[in-house]
N, C-alpha and C positions, 0 to 999 in steps of 0.2 A: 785787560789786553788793550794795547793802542789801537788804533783803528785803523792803519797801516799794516800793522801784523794781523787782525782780523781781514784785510782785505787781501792780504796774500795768502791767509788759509782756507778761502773761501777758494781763490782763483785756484790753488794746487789739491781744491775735495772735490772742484770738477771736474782736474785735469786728472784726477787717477787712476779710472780704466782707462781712459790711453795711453796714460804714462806706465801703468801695470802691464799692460799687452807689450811695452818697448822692452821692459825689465825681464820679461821672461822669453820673448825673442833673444836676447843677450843671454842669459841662461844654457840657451842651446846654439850657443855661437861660440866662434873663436874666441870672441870676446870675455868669455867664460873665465879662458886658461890664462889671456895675454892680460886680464887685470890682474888672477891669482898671481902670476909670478912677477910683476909689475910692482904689486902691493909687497910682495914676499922680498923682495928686492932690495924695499927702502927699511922694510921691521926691522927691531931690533931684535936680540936674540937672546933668546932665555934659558935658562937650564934648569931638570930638576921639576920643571912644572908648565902648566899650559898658559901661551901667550893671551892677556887679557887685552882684548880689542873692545874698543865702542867707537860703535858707528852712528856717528851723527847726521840727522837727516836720512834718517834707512828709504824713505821712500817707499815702496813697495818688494827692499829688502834685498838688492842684489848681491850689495857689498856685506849685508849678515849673512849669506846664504856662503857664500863661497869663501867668505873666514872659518864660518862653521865647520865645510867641508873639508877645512885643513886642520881640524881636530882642535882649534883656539876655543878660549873662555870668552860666549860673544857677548855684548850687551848692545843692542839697537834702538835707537828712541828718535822719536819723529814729532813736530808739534799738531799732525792733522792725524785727528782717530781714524779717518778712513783709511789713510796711508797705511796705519799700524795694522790694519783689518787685514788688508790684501797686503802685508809682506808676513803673516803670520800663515794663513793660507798658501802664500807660493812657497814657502819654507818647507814644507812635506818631510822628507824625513827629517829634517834638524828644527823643525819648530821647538822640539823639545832639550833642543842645547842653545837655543838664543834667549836671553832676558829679553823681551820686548815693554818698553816706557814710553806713555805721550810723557813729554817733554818739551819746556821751553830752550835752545842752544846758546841764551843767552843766561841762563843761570840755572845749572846741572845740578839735582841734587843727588851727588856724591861725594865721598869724602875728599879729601888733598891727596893728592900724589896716587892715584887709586890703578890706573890704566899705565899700558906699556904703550899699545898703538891706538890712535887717534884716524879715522878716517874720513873723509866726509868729500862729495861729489855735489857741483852744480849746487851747492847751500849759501855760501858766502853772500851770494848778489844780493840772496832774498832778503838781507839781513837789516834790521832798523838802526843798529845800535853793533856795528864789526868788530869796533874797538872792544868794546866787551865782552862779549863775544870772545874771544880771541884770549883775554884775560882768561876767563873761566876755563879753556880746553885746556891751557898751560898749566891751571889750578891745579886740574885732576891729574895731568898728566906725569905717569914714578919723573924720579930723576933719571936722565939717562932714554927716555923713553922718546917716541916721536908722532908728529901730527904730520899725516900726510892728506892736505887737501886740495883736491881739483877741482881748476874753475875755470873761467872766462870773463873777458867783456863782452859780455851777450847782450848789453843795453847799452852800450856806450854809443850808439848810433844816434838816440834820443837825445843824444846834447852834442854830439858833434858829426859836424857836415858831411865831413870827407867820408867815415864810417860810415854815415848813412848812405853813402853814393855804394861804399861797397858791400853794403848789406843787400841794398836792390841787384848788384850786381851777382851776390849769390842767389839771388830769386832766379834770375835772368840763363845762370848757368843751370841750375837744375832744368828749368822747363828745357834749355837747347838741348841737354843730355839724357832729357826724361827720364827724370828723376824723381819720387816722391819730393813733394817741397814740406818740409818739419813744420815750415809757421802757418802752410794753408789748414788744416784742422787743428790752430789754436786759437784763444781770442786775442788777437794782433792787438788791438784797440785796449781791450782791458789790463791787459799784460804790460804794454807798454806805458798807458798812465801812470800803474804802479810804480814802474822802474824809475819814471821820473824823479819820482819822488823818495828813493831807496838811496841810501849815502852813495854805493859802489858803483850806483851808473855813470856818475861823472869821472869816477876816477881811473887809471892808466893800471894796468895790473899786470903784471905782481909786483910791480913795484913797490906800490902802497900796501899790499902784503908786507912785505922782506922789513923795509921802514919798522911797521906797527910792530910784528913780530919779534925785531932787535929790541926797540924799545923795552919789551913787554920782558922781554929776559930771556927769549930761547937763546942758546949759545951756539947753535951753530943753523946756518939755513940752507939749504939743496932748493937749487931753481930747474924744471925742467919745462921748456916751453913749447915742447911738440912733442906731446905726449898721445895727441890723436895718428901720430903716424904709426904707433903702438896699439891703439885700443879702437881704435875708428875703423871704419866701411870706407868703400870707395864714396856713398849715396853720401854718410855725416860729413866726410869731405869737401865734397863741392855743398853743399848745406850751409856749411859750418867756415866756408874758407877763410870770410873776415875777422871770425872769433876763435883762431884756435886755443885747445884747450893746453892748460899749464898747470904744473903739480907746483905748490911752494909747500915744503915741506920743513920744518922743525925740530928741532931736539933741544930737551928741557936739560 
């Protein structure tokens, strides 16, 4: 394991009871319905048999939980055991129709062409090596099949100015509108070290998405870049306002 990827699985096995407690607040939010049919949206469509999903970076399981729920063949793999612990547990009735795998995202072992949908949330940043990454989900992914993944520039403030002024400025508006603030019970300082040194904080997204993914041979790409006016709170809103979140999505 690089020491890099060690240090970001260390930072995401501390963050998991709180980031567990977010996941099943969501659970029992709108948020619930507005990812199902969001997600339902962009799938592709199969006959005849059950749509095979894998969710990459399950985290503490929201996005297996509610594939599940829509009767899909799921499979969820995360690279921190803790994470895999608490999204096996929050699964309750469907833990027993999701595969759950620790897993590296940068090299899946699964066969070629294996998966119809591709998910994956807030994963891309963390990643040492995207390009490849990126290779590998297209591997497994049928022909015909799609990768739908949402993200952000959550760290792009770390190497540039202006973002940083509008990062504090989301600090700024939660306290005016009292508002929980998301980065005060994180570790600011350790989180952001990492990011410095993670390929995707310096770069402009989704651009550098849509790029790598033509490259790499998806055939067709869906850009959607306000996707939290769909699946966001008012509180992730103003939180979140410098970094809204964007789906770039795929088909192999």
């Amino acid at each position: 394991m690089g020491e890099l990827l060690e240090k970001v699985e260390k930072y995401w096995d501390k963050r998991a009871d709180g980031y567990c407690q977010v996941n099943l607040e969501e659970l029992n939010s709108f948020k619930r319905e507005a990812w199902t049919n969001l997600i339902n949206e962009y799938a592709p469509k199969v006959t005849k048999r059950k749509l095979k999903v894998l969710d990459i970076g399950t985290g503490p399981g929201f996005f297996a939980i509610i594939m599940a729920s829509c009767g899909y063949e799921v499979t969820a793999v995360d690279y921190t055991e803790t994470m895999l612990q608490r999204a096996k547990n929050n699964a309750g009735i469907y833990r027993e129709s999701i595969t759950f795998k620790r897993m590296d995202a940068h090299a899946l072992g699964f066969e070629d062409n294996t998966f119809d949908l591709i998910i994956t949330r807030n994963l891309t940043w963390n990643l040492e090596r995207p390009q490849e990454a990126y290779r590998e989900w297209h591997r497994v992914l049928a022909p015909g099949g799609r990768l739908l993944n949402f993200d952000a520039n959550w760290y792009l403030h770390v190497h540039d100015a202006e973002k940083r002024k509008q990062y504090e400025q989301d600090r700024e508006n939660t306290k005016e509108r009292n508002l929980e603030d998301h980065y005060v019970n994180t570790n600011i300082e350790a989180m952001e070290e990492i990011a410095r040194n993670l390929p995707l904080s310096k770069e402009h997204r989704p651009l550098w998405d849509t790029k790598e993914m033509l490259q790499i041979g998806f055939k067709k790409i869906i850009l959607d870049t306000e996707i939290g006016d769909k699946v966001w709170d008012e509180e992730e809103r103003v939180n979140y306002g410098s970094t809204p979140m964007f789906m770039v999505a795929g088909e192999k």
